[in-house]
N, C-alpha and C positions, 0 to 999 in steps of 0.2 A: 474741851481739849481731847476726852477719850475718843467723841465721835471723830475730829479731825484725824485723828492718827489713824482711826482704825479704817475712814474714808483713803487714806492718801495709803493706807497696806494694801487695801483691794483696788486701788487703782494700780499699784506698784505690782500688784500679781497679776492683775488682766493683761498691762503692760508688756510683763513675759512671756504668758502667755501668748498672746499676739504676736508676740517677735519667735515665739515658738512654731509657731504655726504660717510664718510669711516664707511664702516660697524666696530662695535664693537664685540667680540665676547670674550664669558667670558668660562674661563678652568679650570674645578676645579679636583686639582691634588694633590698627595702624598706627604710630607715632604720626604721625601726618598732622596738620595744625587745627584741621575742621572737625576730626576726632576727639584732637586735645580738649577742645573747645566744647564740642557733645558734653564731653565728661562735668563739664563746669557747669552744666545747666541742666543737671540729670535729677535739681531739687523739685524741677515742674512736673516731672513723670512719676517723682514717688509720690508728692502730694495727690497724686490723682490716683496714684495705686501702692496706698501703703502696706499691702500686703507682700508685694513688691521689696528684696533688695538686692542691690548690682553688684555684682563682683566684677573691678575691667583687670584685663591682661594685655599690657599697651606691648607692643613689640615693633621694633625696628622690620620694614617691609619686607626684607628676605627671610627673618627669622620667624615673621609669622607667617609665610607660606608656609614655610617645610614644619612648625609646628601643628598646625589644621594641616594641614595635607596629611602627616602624619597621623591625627588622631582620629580625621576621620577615616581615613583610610582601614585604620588597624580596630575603628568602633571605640576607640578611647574614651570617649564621653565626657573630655575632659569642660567640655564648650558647650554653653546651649543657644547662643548666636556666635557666628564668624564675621569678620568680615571678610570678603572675598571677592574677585573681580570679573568681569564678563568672561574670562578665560576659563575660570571654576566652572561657573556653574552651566552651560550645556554638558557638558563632560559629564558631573557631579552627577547631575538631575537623571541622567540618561543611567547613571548607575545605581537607579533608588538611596542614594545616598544623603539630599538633599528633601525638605519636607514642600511643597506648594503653598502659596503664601494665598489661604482662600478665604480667613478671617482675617483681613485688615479693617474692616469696619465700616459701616455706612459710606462714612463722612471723606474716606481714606483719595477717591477721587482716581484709580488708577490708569485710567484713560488722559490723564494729564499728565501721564509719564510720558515725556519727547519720546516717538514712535521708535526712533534708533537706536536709545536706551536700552528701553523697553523690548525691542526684539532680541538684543542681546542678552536678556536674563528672561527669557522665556523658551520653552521646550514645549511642541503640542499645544501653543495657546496657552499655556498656563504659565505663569510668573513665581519664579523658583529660590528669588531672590529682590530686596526692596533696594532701590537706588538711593543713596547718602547723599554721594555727590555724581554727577556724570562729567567725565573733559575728553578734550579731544588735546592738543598742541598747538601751539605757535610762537608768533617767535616775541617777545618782548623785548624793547630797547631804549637805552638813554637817548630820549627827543636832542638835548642837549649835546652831544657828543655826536651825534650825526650831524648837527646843524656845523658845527665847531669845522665836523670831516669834510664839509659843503655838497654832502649828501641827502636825499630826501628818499626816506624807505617808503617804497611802493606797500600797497594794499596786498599784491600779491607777488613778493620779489621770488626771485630764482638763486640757485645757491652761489651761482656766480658772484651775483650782487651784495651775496653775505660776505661772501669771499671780500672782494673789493671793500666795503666797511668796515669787515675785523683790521684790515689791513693797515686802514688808518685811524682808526679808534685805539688801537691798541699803544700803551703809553705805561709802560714797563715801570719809566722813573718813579709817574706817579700811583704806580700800585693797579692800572687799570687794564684789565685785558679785554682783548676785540670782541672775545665769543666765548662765555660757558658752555659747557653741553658735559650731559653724562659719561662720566669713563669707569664708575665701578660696577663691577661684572654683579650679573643677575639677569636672569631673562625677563625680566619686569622694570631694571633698573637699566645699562646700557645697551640691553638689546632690543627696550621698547624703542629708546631713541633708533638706534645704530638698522631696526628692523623696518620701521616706518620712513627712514633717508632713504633706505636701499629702495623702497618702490617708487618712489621718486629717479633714482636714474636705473631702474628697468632692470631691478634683478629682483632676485625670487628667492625662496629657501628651497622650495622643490621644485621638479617639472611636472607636468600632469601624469607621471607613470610612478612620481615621488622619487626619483633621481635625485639627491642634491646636487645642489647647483652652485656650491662656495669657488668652483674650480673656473666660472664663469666671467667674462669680462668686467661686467655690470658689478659683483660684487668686490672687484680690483679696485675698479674705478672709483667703488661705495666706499670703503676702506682706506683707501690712499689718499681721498678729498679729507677723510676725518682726520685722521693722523696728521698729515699737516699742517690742517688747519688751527687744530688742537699743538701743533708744535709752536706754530708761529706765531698765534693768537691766544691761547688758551693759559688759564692758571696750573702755575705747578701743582705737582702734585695730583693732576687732574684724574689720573686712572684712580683715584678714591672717593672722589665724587660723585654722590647721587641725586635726586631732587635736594636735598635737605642741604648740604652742602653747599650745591650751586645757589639754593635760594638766599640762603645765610651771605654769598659772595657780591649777589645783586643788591640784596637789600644796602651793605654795607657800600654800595658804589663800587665796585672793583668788576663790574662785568660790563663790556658795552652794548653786547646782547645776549642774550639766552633762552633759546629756543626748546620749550620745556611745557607741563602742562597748562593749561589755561588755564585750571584750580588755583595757581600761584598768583593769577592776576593779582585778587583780592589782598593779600599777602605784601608784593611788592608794593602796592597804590595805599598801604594802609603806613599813617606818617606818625603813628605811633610804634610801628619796628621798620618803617623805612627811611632812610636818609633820602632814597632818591623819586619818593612817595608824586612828586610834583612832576617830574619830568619823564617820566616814562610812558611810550609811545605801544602799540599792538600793530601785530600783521599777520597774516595767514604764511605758517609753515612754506619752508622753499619745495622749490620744484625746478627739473631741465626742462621743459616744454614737452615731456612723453607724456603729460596725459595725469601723472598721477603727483598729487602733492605729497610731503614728507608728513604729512600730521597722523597721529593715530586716533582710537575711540578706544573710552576706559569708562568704565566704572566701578568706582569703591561701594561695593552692595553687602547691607546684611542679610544673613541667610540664618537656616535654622534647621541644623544636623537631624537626620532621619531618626537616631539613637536617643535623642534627648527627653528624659521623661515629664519637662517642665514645657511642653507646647506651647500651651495655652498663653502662657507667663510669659514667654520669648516672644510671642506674636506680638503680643501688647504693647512690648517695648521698642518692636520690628518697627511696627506702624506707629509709634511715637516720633522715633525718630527720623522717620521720613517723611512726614505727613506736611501740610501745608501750613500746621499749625505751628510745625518745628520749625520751618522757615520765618514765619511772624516773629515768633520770640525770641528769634539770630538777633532780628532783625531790631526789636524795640531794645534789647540789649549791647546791640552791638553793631548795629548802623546795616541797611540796605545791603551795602557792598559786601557784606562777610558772610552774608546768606551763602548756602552751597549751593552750588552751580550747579549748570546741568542734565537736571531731571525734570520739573517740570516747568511744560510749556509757558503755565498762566504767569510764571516767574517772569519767562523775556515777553511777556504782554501787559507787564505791572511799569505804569509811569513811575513810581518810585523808585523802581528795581532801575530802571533804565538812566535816571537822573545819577546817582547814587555812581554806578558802576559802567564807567566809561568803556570795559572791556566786551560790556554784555552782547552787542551785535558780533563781534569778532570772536566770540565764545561759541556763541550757535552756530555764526558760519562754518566755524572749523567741523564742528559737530557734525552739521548735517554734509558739510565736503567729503566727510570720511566714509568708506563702504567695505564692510567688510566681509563680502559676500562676490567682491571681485576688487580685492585690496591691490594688485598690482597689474603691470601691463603686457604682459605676458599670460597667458592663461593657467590656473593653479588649483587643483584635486582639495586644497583647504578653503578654511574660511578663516578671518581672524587677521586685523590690520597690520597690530605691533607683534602677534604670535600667532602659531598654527594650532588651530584648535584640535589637536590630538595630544590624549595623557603623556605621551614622549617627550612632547616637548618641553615641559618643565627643566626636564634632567638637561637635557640635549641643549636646551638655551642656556642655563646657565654653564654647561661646559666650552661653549661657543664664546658664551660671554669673557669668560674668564681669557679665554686664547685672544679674543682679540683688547682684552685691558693689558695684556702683558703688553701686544702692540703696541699700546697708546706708551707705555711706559718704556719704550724702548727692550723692553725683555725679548724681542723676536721682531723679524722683521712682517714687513704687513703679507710679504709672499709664502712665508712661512706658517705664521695665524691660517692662513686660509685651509691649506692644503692641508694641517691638521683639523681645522673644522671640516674641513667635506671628508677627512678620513671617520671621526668622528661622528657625522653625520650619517655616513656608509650604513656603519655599524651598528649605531643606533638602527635607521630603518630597517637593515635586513633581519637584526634579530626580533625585531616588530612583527614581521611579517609583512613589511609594506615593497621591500623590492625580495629577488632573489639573488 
C-alpha cells in the first residue's frame, strides 16, 4: 500500500510538472460552423502533442477582425494563431507582421493547396498563412419550389432570372421568402456580397487613377436591383443579416434562394440541422452578360503573428489543422461532406469527396471562375474580388457598408447611400494619399 501511494505521489508530481511545463497557445477564431467543429476534435492534436494546450477565442466575424487587427497592429500578443482571410494577409505579410509558414512538415503537401487559394495567401512565393477552408459563392435553392414556380434554374443564370424566381417563390403566407442575401453591414459581411454583384453589372469601387466610383451608373443600377429585391423578396428584418442568419433562415425552409458562400453547402445538405437537407439545388452566382460573374474568392486561413514567442507550438497546430490528415478525421467523424472545402485539390479528385458532396463540382467552379487580379470589367489599380486589397479599406468598407444597410432598411434612400459613400470614399483616399 506504501509503495502505491507513494507510486501514484510521484506520478501525481510528474503530472504537474508536465502541465507546468506544456506550452499554452491561445487561437482566436470564427463562429463559423467548421471552426465550431475544429474545436470538437482538437482531442486528436493534443493526443499527438500533449505538451500542447489550446486556448480558443471564438468571436462573431466582425468582432474578430477589429480584435486581431487591433492587436496585431498595436503588437498586443494577445494571439499566437489568428484566423484571418485572404484580405489580411498580403497587407499583413508585406508589413513583417505575419511569420511564413516554412515548417509545416514533410507530410503537409503544400502544392495541393488549389493554385487560387494559394496565391492569395502568398507574398514573394512564400505562404504567409494555411488555408482551413477556401469558397468562393453561388447561389443555392429549394429544387422544389422552383419546380412548384415552373422554373428550371440554369447552371449559370443572370440576375434577371433570379429576379423572376424570387418573384414567384416568394410566399409570405407561408413564411417563405424568394431570396436571402446579406444586409448587415461589415465589409466582409454585406459588402462581400453587395462588392462581388457590383462586378457583375460593371461597376468598380475605384478608377484606375483611384477616383471613386459610387457616383457612377453601374453602382445605381448595383444598389437599386438589391434593395428591391430585398423589398419584394427578401426576410424582414433583413439589414441584420449575415452568413449566420441567412443560413439559420435556409436551413429552417423560409428562403427560396440564397446566394451566399459555398462553405454553407455542406451545412444546408446536412439533414441533421436541415429541414430542407433533400431538395436543395446549386448554380454558379448571377451575372448581366458583361463578362464578369457576381461570385467572390475567400479564405478562412490560420496565420501566426510575427510577435508570438510560442512559434514552434502554433506551427504545429497550424499544420494540424489544415493538413490532409484533418480532412480524413472530418470525415471518418462526420461524413465526406463536412470536410472543409476548398483548399486542396486531391479533395475534388477524391471519389468519396465527390459521391458524398453533391455541391463539390459547383464549388471548384465558382473557385476557379473567380479572379482577383482583374475582378471587374472596367480596368482597376486593385486587386481583391469581394475587397480592395489596401489597409483603407477595412475602415472605409465597413462605413460604406453600414450606409448602404440603412438603405436596405429604408433609413435612406439608395441615391442618398451612395453620394455619402463616394463622399466618404473621397476622403478616405485623399487622406491615403491615393488621390489629391
Amino acid at each position: 500500500m506504501k509503495l502505491r501511494t507513494l507510486t501514484l505521489g510521484l506520478l501525481s508530481a510528474s503530472a504537474l510538472a508536465f502541465a507546468a511545463h506544456a506550452e499554452s497557445i491561445t487561437i482566436a477564431t470564427v463562429n463559423n460552423g467548421d471552426m465550431v467543429r475544429m474545436q470538437k476534435l482538437t482531442d486528436d492534436f493534443t493526443k499527438a502533442n500533449p505538451d500542447i494546450q489550446l486556448n480558443w477565442v471564438t468571436l462573431e466575424e466582425n468582432v474578430l477582425r477589429e480584435r486581431v487587427t487591433t492587436d496585431i497592429a498595436t503588437k498586443g500578443g494577445q494571439y499566437d494563431v489568428m484566423t484571418i482571410g485572404t484580405y489580411e494577409v498580403p497587407i499583413w505579410a508585406k508589413q513583417n507582421w505575419l511569420l511564413p509558414l516554412d515548417k509545416l512538415g514533410d507530410d503537409y503537401d503544400t502544392k495541393d493547396i488549389i493554385p487560387a487559394i494559394a496565391g492569395g495567401l502568398s507574398v514573394d512565393g512564400k505562404l504567409y498563412a494555411a488555408p482551413f477552408y477556401g469558397e468562393s459563392s453561388f447561389v443555392m435553392y429549394r429544387k422544389d419550389l422552383m419546380e412548384k414556380a415552373g422554373l428550371k434554374m440554369p447552371d449559370a443564370p443572370t440576375w434577371d432570372f433570379i429576379k423572376q424566381a424570387a418573384d414567384k417563390m416568394t410566399d409570405r403566407a407561408n413564411g417563405v421568402n424568394g431570396v436571402c442575401l446579406r444586409g448587415k453591414a461589415g465589409w466582409g459581411e454585406n459588402m462581400a456580397f453587395l462588392t462581388a454583384m457590383s462586378n457583375s453589372f460593371g461597376a468598380r469601387w475605384f478608377d484606375e487613377n483611384w477616383k471613386p466610383q459610387f457616383d457612377q451608373p453601374e453602382w445605381k443600377n448595383t444598389l437599386q436591383f438589391y434593395v428591391d429585391l430585398m423589398k419584394a423578396d427578401g426576410p424582414e428584418g433583413a439589414s441584420s443579416n449575415g452568413f449566420n442568419e441567412n443560413l439559420a433562415l435556409f436551413q429552417q425552409g423560409k428562403c427560396g434562394m440564397w446566394i451566399d458562400a459555398t462553405v454553407a453547402a455542406s451545412f444546408v445538405s446536412d439533414p441533421k440541422n436541415s429541414t430542407v437537407a433533400d431538395k436543395v439545388g446549386y448554380a454558379l452566382a448571377p451575372d448581366n452578360g458583361l463578362g464578369k460573374r457576381g461570385n467572390w474568392l475567400w479564405a478562412w486561413s490560420l496565420a501566426i503573428p510575427a510577435g508570438t514567442q510560442k512559434a514552434d507550438a502554433a506551427e504545429k497546430f497550424v499544420s494540424w489543422a489544415t493538413s490532409k490528415h484533418y480532412a480524413e478525421l472530418v470525415a471518418s467523424k462526420e461524413g465526406w461532406a463536412n470536410v472543409p472545402p476548398g483548399t486542396r485539390s486531391s479533395l475534388y479528385a477524391n471519389p468519396e469527396y465527390q459521391k458524398a458532396a453533391p455541391f463539390a463540382k459547383m464549388t471548384l467552379d465558382s473557385i476557379n471562375a473567380a479572379d482577383p487580379t482583374h475582378p471587374t470589367v472596367k480596368p482597376v489599380p486593385y486587386v481583391g474580388v469581394q475587397f480592395v486589397a489596401i489597409p483603407e479599406f477595412q475602415g472605409l468598407g465597413t462605413t460604406v457598408g453600414q450606409l448602404f444597410s440603412a438603405a436596405l432598411a429604408g433609413q435612406s434612400s439608395v441615391d442618398d447611400a451612395l453620394k455619402q459613400a463616394q463622399d466618404a470614399a473621397t476622403a478616405a483616399m485623399t487622406e491615403g494619399g491615393y488621390i489629391k
